[in-house]
N, CA and C atoms of all chains as a GROMACS GRO file, in nm:
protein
  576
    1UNK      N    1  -0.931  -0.367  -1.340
    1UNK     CA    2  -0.791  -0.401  -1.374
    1UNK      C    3  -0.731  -0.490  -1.264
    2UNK      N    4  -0.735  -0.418  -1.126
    2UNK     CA    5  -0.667  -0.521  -1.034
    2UNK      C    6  -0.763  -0.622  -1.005
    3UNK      N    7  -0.904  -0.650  -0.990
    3UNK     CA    8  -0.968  -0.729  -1.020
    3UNK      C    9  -0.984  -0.854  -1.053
    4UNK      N   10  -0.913  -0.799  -1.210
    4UNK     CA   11  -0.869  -0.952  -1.314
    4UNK      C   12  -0.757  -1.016  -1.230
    5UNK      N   13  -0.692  -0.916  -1.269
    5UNK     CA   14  -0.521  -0.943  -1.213
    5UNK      C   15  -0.541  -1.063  -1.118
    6UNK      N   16  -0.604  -0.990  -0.955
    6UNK     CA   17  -0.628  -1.152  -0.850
    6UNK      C   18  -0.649  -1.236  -0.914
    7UNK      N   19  -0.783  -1.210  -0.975
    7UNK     CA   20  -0.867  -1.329  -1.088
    7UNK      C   21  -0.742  -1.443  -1.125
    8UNK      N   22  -0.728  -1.335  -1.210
    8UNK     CA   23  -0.587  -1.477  -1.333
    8UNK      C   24  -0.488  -1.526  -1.220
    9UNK      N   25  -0.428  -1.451  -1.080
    9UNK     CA   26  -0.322  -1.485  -1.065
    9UNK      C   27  -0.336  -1.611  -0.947
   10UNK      N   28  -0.516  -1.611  -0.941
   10UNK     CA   29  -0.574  -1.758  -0.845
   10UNK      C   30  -0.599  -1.868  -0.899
   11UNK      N   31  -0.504  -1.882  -1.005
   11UNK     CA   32  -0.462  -2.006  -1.063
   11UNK      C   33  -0.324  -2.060  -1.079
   12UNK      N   34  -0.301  -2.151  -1.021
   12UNK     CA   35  -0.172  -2.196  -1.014
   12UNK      C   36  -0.090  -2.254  -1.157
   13UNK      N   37  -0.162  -2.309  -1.236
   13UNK     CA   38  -0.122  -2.313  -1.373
   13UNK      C   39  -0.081  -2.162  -1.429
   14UNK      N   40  -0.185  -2.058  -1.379
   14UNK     CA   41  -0.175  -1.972  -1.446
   14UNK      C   42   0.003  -1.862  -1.424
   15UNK      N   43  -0.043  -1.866  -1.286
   15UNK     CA   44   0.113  -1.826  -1.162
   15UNK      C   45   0.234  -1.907  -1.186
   16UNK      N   46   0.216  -2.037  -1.243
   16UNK     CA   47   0.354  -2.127  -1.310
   16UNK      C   48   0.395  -2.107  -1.429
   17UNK      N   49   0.301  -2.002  -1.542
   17UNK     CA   50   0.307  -1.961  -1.658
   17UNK      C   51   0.403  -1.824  -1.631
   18UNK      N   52   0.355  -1.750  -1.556
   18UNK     CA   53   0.437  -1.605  -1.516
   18UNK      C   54   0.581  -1.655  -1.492
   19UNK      N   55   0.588  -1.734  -1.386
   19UNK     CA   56   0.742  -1.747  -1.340
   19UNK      C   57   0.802  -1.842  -1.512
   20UNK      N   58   0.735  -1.918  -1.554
   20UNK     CA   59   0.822  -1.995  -1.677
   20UNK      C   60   0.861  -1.832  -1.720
   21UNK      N   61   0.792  -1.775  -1.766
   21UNK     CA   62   0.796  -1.649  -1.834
   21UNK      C   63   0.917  -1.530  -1.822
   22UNK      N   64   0.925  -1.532  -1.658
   22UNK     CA   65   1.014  -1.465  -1.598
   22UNK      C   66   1.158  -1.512  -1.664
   23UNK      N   67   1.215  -1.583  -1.723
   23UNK     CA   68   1.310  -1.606  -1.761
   23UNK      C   69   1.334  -1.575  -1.900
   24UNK      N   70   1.253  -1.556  -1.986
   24UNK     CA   71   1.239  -1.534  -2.119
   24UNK      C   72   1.120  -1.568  -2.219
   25UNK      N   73   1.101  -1.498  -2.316
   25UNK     CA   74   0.957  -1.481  -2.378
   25UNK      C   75   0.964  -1.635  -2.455
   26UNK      N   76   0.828  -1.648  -2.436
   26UNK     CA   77   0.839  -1.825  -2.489
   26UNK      C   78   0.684  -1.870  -2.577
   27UNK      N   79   0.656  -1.938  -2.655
   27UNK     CA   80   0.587  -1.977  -2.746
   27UNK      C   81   0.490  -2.035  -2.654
   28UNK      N   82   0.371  -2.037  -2.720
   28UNK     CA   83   0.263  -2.131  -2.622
   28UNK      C   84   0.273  -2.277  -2.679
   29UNK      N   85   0.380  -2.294  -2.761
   29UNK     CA   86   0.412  -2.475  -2.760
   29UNK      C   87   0.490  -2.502  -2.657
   30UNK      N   88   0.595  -2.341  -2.673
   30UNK     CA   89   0.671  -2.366  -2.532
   30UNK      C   90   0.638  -2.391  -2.415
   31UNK      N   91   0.562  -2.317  -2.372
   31UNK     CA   92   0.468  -2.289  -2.238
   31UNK      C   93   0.415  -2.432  -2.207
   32UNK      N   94   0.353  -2.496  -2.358
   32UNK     CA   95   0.287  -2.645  -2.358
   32UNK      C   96   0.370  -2.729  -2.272
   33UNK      N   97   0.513  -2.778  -2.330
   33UNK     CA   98   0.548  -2.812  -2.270
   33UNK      C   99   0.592  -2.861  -2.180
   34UNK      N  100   0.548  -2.735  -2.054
   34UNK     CA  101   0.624  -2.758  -1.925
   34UNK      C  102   0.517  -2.802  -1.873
   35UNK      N  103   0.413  -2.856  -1.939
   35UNK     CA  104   0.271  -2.881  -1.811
   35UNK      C  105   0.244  -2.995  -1.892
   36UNK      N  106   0.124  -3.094  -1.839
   36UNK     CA  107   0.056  -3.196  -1.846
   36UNK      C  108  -0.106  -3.170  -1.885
   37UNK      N  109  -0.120  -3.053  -1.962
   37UNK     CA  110  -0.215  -2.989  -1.972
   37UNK      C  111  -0.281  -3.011  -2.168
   38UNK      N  112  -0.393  -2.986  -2.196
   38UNK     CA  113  -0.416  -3.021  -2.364
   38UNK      C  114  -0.391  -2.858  -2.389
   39UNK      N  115  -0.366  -2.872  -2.500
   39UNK     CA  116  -0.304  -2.671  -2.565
   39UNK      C  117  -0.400  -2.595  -2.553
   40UNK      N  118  -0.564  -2.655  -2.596
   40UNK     CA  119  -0.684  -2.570  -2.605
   40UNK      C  120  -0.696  -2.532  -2.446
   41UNK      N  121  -0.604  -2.607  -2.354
   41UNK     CA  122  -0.625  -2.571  -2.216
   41UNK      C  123  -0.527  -2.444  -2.171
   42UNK      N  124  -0.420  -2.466  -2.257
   42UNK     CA  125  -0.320  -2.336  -2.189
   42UNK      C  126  -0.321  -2.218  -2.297
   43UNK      N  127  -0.399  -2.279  -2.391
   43UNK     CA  128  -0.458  -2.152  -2.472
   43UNK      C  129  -0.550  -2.089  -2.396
   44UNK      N  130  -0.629  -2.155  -2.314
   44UNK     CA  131  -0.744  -2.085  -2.293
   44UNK      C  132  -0.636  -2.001  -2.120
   45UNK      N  133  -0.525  -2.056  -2.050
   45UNK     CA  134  -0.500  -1.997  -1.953
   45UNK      C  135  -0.403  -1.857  -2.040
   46UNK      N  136  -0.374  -1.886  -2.112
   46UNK     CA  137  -0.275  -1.773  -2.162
   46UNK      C  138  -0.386  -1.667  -2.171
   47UNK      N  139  -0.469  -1.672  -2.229
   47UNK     CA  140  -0.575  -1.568  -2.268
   47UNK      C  141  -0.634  -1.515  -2.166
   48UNK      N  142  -0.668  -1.566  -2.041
   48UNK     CA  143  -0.697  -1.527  -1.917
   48UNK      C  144  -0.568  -1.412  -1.895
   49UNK      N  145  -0.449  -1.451  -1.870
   49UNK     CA  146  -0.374  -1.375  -1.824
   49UNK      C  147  -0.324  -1.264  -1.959
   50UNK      N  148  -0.370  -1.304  -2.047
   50UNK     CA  149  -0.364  -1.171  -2.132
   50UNK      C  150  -0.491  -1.048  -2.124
   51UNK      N  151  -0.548  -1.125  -2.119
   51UNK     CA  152  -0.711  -1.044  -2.095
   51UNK      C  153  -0.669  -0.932  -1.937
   52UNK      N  154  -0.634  -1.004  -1.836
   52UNK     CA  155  -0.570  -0.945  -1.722
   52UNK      C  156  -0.432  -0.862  -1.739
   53UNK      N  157  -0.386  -0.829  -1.898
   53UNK     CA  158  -0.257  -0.789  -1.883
   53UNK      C  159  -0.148  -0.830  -1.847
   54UNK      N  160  -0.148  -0.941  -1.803
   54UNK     CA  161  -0.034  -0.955  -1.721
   54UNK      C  162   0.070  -1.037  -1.810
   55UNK      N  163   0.031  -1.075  -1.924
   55UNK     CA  164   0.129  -1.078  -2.044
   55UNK      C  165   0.063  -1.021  -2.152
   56UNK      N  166   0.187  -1.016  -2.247
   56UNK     CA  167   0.186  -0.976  -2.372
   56UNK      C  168   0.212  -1.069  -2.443
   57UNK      N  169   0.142  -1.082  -2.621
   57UNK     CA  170   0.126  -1.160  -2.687
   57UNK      C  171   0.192  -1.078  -2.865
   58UNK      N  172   0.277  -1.160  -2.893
   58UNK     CA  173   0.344  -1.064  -3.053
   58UNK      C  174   0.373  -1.190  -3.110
   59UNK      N  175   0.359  -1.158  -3.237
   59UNK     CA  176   0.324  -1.241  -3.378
   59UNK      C  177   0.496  -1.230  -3.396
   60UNK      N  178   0.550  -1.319  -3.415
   60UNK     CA  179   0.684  -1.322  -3.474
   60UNK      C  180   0.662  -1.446  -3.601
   61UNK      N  181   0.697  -1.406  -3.722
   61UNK     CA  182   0.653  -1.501  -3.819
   61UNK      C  183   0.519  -1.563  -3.799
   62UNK      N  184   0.597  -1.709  -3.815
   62UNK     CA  185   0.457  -1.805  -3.749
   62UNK      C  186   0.426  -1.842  -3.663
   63UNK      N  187   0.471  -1.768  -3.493
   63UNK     CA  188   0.432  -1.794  -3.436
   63UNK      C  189   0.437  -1.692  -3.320
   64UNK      N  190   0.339  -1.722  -3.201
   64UNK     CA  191   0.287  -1.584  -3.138
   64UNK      C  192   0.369  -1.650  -3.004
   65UNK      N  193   0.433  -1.503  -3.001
   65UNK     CA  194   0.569  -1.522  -2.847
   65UNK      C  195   0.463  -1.442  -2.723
   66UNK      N  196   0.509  -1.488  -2.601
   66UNK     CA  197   0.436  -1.456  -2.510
   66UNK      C  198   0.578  -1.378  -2.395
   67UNK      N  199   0.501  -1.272  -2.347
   67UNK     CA  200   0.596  -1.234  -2.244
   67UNK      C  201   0.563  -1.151  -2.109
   68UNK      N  202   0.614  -1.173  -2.040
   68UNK     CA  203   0.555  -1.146  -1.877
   68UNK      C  204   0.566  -0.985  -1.929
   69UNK      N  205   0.458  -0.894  -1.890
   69UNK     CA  206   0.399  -0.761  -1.855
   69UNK      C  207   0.421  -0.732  -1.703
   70UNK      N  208   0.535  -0.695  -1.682
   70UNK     CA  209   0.485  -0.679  -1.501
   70UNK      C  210   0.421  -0.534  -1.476
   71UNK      N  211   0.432  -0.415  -1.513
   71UNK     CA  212   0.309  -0.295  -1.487
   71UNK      C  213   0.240  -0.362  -1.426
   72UNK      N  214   0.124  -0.392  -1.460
   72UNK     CA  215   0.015  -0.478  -1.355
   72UNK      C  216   0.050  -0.504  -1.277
   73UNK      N  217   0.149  -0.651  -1.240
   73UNK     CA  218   0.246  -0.639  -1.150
   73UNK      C  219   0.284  -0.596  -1.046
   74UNK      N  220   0.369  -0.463  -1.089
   74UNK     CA  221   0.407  -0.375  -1.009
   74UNK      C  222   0.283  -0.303  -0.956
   75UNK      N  223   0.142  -0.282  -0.997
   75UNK     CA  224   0.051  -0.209  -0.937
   75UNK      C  225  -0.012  -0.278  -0.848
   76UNK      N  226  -0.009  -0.445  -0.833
   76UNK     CA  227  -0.034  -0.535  -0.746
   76UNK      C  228  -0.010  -0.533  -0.659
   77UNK      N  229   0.166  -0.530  -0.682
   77UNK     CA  230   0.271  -0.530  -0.580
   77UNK      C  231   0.232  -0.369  -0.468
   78UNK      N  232   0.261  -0.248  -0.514
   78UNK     CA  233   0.215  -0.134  -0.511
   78UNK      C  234   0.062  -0.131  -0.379
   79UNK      N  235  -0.016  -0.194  -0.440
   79UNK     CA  236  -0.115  -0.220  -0.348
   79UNK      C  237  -0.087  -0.303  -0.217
   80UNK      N  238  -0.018  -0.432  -0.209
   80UNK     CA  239   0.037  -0.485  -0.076
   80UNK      C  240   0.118  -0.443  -0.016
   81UNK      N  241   0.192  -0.314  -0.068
   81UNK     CA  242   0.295  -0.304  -0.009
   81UNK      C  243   0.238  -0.230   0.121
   82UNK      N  244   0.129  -0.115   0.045
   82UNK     CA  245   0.034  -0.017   0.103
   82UNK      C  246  -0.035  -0.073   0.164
   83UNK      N  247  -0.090  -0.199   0.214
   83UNK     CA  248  -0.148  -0.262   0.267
   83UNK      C  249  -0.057  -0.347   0.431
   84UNK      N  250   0.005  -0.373   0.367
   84UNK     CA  251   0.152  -0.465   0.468
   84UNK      C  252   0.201  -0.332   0.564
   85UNK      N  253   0.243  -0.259   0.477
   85UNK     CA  254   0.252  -0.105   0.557
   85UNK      C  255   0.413  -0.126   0.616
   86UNK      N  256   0.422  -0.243   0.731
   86UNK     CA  257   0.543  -0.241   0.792
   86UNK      C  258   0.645  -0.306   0.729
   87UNK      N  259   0.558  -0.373   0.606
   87UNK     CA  260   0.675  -0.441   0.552
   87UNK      C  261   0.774  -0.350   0.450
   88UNK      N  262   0.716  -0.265   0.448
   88UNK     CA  263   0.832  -0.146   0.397
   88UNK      C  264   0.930  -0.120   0.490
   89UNK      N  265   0.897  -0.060   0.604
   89UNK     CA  266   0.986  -0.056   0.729
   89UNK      C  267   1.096  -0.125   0.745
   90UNK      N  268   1.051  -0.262   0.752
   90UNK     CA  269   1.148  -0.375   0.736
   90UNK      C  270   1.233  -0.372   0.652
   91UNK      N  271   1.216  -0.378   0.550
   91UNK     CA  272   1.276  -0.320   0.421
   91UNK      C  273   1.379  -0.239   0.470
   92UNK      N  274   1.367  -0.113   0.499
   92UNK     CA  275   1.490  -0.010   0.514
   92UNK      C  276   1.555  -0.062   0.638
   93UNK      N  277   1.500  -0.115   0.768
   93UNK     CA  278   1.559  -0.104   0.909
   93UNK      C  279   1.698  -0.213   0.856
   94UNK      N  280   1.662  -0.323   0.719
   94UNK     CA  281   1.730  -0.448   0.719
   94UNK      C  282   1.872  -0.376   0.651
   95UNK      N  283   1.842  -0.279   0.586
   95UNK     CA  284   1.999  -0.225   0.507
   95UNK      C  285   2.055  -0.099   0.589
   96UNK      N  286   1.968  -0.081   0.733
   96UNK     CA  287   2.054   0.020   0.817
   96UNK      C  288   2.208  -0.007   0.932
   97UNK      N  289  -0.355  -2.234  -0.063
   97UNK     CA  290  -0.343  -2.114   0.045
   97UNK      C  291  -0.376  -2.021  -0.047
   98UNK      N  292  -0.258  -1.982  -0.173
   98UNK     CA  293  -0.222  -1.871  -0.275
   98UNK      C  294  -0.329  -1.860  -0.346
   99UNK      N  295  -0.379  -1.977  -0.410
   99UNK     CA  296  -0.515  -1.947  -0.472
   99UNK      C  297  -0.651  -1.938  -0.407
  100UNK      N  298  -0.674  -1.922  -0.268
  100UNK     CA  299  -0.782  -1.875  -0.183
  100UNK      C  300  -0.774  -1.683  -0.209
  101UNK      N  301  -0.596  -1.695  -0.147
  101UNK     CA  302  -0.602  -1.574  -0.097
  101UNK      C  303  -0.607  -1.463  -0.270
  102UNK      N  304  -0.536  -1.496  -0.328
  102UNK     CA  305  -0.576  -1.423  -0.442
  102UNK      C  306  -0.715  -1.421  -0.524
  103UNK      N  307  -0.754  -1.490  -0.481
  103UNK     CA  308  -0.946  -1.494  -0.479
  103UNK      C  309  -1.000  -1.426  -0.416
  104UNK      N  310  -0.991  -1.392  -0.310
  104UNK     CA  311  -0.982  -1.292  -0.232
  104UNK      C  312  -0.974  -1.171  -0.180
  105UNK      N  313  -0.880  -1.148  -0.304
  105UNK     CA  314  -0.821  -1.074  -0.284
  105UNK      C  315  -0.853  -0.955  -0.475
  106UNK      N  316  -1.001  -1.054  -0.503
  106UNK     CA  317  -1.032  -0.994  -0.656
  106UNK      C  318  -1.130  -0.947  -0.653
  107UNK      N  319  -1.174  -0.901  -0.532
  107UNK     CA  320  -1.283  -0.816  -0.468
  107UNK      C  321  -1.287  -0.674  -0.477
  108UNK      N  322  -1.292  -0.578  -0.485
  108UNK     CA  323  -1.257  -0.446  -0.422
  108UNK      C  324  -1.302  -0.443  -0.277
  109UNK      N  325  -1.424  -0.474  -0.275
  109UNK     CA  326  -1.455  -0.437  -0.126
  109UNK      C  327  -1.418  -0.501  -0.028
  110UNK      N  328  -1.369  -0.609  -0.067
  110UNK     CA  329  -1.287  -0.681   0.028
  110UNK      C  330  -1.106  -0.624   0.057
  111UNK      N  331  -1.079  -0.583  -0.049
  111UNK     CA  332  -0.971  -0.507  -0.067
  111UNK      C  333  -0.970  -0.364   0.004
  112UNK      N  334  -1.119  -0.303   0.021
  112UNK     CA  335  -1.098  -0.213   0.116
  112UNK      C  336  -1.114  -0.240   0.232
  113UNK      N  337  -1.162  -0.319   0.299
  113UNK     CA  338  -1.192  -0.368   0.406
  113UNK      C  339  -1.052  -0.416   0.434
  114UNK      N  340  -0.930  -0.445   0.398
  114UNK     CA  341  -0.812  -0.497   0.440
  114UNK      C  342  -0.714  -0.376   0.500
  115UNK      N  343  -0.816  -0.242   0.363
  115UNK     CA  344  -0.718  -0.109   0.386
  115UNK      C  345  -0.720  -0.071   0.517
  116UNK      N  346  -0.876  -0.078   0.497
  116UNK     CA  347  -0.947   0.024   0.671
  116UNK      C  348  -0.862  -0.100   0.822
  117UNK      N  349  -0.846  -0.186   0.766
  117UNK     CA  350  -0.813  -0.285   0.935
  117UNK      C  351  -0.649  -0.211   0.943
  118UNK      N  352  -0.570  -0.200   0.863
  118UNK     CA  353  -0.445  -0.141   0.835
  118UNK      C  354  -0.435  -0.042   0.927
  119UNK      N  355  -0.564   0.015   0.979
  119UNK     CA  356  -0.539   0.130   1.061
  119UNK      C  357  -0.574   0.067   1.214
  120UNK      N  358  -0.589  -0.050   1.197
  120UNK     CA  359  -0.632  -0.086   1.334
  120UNK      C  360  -0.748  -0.192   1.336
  121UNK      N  361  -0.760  -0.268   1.472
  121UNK     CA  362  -0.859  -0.378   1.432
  121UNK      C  363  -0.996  -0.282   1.435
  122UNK      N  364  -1.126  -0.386   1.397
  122UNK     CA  365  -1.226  -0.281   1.377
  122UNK      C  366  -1.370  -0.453   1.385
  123UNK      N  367  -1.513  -0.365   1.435
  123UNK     CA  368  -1.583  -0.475   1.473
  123UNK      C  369  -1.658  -0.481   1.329
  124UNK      N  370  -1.715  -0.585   1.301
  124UNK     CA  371  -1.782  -0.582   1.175
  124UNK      C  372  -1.883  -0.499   1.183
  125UNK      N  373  -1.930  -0.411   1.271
  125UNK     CA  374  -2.010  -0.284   1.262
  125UNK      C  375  -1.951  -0.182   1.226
  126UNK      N  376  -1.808  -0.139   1.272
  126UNK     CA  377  -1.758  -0.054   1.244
  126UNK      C  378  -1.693  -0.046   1.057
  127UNK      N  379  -1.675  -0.200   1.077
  127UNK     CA  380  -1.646  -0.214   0.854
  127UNK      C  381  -1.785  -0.179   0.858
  128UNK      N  382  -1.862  -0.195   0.836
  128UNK     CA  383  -2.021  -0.234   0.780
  128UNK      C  384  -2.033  -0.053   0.750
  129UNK      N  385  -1.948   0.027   0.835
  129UNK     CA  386  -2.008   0.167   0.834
  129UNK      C  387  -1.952   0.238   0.731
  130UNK      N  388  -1.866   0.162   0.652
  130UNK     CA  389  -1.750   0.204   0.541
  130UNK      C  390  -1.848   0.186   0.411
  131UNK      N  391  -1.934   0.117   0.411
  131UNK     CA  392  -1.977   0.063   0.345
  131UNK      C  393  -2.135   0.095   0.321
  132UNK      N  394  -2.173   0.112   0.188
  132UNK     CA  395  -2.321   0.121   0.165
  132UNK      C  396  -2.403  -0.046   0.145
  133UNK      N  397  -2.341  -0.100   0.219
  133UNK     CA  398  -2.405  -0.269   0.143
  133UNK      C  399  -2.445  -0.302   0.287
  134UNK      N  400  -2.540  -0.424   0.260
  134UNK     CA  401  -2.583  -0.493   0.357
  134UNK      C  402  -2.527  -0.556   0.460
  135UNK      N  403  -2.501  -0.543   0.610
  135UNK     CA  404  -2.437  -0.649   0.705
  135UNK      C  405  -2.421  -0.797   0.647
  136UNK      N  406  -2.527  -0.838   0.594
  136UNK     CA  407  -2.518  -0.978   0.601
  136UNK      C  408  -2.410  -0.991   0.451
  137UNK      N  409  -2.427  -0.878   0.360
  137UNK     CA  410  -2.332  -0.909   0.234
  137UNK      C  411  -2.177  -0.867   0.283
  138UNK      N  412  -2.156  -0.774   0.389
  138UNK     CA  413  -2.039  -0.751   0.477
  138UNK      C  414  -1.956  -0.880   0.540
  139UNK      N  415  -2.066  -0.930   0.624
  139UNK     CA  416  -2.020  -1.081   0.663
  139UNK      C  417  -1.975  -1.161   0.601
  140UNK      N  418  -2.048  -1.198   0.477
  140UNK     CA  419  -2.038  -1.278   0.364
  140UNK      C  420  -1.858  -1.238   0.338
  141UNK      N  421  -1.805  -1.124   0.304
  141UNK     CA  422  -1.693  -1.081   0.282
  141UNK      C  423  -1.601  -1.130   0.371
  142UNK      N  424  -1.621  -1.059   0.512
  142UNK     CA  425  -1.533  -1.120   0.610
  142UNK      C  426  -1.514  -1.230   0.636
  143UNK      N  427  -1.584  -1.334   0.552
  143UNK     CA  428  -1.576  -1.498   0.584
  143UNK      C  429  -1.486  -1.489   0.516
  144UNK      N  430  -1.482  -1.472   0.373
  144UNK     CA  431  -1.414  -1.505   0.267
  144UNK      C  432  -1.260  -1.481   0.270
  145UNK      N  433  -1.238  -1.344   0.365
  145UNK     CA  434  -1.159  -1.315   0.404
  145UNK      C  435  -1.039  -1.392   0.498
  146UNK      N  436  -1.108  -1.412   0.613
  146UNK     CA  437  -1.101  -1.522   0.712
  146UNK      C  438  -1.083  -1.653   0.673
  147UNK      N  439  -1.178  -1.721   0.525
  147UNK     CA  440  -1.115  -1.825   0.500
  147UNK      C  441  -0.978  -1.842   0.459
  148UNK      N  442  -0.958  -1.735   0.366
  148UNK     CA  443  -0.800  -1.704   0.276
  148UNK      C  444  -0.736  -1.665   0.419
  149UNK      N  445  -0.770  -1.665   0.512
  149UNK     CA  446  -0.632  -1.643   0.634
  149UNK      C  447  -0.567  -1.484   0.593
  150UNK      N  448  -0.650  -1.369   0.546
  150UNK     CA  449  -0.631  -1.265   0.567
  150UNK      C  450  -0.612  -1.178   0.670
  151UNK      N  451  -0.739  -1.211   0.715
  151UNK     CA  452  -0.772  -1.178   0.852
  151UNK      C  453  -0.809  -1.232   0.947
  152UNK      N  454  -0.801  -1.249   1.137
  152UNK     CA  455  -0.813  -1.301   1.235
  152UNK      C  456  -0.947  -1.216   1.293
  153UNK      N  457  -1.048  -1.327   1.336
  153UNK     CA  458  -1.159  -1.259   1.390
  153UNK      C  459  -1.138  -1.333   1.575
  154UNK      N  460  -1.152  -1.246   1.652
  154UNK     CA  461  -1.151  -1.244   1.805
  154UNK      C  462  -1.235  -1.223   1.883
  155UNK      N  463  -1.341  -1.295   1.985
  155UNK     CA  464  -1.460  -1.273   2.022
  155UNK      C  465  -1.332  -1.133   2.136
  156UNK      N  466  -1.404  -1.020   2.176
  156UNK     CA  467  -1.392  -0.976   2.237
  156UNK      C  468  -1.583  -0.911   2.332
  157UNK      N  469  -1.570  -0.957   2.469
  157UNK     CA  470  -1.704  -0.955   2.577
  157UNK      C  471  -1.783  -0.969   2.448
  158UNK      N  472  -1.923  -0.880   2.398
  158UNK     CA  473  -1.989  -0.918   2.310
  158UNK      C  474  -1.993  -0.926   2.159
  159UNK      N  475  -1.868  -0.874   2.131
  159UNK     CA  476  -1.860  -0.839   1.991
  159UNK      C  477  -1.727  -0.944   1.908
  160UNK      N  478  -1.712  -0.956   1.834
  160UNK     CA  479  -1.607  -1.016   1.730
  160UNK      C  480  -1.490  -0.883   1.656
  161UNK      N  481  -1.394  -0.893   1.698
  161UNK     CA  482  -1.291  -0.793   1.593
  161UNK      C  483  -1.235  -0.839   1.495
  162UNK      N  484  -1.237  -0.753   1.372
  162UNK     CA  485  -1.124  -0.836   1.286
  162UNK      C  486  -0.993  -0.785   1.253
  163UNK      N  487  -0.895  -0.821   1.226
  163UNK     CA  488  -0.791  -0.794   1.246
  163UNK      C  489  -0.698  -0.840   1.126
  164UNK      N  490  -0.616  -0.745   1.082
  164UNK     CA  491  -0.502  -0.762   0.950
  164UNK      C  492  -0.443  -0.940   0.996
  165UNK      N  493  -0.432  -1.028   0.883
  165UNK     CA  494  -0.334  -1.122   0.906
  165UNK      C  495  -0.229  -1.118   0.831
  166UNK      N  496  -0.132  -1.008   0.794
  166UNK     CA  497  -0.030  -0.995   0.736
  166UNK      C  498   0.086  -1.084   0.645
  167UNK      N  499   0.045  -1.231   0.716
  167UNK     CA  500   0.156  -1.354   0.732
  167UNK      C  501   0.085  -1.405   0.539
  168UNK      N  502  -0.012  -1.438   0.501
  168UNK     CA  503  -0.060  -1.463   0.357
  168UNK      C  504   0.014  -1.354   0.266
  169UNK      N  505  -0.022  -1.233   0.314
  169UNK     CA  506   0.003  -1.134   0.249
  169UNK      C  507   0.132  -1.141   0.184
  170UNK      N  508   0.247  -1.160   0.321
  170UNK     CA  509   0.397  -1.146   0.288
  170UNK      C  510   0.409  -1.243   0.213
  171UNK      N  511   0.360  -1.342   0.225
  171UNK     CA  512   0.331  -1.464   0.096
  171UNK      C  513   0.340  -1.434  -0.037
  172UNK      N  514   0.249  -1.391  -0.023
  172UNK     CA  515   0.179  -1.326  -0.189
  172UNK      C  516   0.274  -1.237  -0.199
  173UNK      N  517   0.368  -1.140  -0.159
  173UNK     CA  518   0.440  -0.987  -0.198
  173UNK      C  519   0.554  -1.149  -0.257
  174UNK      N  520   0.569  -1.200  -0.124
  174UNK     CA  521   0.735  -1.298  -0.184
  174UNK      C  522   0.694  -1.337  -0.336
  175UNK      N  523   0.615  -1.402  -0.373
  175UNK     CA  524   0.568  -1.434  -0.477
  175UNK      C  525   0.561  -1.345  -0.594
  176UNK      N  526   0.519  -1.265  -0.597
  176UNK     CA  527   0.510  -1.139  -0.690
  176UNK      C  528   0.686  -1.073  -0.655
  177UNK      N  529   0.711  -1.040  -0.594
  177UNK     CA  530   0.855  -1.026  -0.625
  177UNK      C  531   0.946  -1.117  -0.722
  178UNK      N  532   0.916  -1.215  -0.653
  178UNK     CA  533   1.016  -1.342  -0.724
  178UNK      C  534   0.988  -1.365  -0.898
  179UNK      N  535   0.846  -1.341  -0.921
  179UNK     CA  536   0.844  -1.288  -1.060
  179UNK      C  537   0.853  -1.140  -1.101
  180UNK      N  538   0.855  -1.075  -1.045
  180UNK     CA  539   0.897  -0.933  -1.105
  180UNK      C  540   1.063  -0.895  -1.101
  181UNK      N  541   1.119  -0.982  -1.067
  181UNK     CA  542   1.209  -0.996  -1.030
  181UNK      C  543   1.323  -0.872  -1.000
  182UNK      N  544   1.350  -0.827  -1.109
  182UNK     CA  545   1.414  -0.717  -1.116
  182UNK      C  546   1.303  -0.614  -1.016
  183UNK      N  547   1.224  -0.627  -0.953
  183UNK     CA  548   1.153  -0.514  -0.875
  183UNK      C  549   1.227  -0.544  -0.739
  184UNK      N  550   1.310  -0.629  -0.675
  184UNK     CA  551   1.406  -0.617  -0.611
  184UNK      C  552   1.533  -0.569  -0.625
  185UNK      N  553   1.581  -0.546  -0.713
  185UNK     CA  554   1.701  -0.524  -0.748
  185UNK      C  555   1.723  -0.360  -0.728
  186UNK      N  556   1.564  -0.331  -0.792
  186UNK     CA  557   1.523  -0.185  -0.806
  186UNK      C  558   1.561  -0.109  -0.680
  187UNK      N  559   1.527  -0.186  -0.551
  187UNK     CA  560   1.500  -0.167  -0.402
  187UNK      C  561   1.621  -0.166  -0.408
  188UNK      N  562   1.719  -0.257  -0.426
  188UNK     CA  563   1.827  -0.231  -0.335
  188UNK      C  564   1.939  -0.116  -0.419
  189UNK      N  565   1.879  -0.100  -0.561
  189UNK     CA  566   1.975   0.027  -0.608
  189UNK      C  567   1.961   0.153  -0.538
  190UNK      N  568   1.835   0.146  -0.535
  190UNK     CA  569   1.813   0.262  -0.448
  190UNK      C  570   1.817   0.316  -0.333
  191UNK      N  571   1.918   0.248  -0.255
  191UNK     CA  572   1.983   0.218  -0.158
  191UNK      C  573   2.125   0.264  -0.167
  192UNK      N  574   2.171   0.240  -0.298
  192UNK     CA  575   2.318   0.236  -0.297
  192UNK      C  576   2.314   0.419  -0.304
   0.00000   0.00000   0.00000
């Protein structure tokens, strides 16, 4: 699971798809859009990061909406934090 | 940088090897002892590591240490925050 997750998220197309995302659930014409990329190409990155969870994919009529999953995410996050260790510290010393 | 280190970072065993330095620097004999795998497939890791600027290796008299590089890391947390977005917000409610 966290695995993939690195996997998909060591792509920068793929990491520019999450943040488009972060703002609201959007079509993969939408998604098309914002890149310089052919569709069979951000079809094939969407599916990476679905395969990794890290979005979700729903059929609305005719067309399939995409939307950031953060769970994964947060278990990513979860892991560096545990890793960084002091950067939690920091965290509280900054709102004391 | 981001897409080294999250390559990197899609390892497990490289992922434990980040845990165990967390407690302190350590010589690639002492990782190697965490571990049922080969020195030379150990090494292989700690390069990879070292390339993504994870970790700092230091000749100390005959041996090499490696050591947490934290500074990528906080990278990567800024990043994953900034799309999880609301996982800050979370932090500072819980504060109030």
């Amino acid at each position: 699971m966290m695995n993939e997750a690195f996997k998909a998220l060591s792509d920068p197309t793929r990491r520019k798809i999450l943040r488009l995302l972060r703002s609201g659930d959007l079509t993969a014409g939408e998604i098309a859009g914002h890149f310089s990329l052919t569709k069979p190409s951000i079809s094939h990155h969407l599916n990476v990061l679905k395969q990794a969870r890290l979005v979700l994919d729903e059929r609305r009529g005719q067309q399939i909406v995409y939307s950031l999953n953060t769970t994964v995410l947060q278990d990513v996050m979860g892991w560096l934090l545990d890793v960084i260790g002091s950067g939690e510290k920091k965290g509280d010393k900054s709102n004391e």
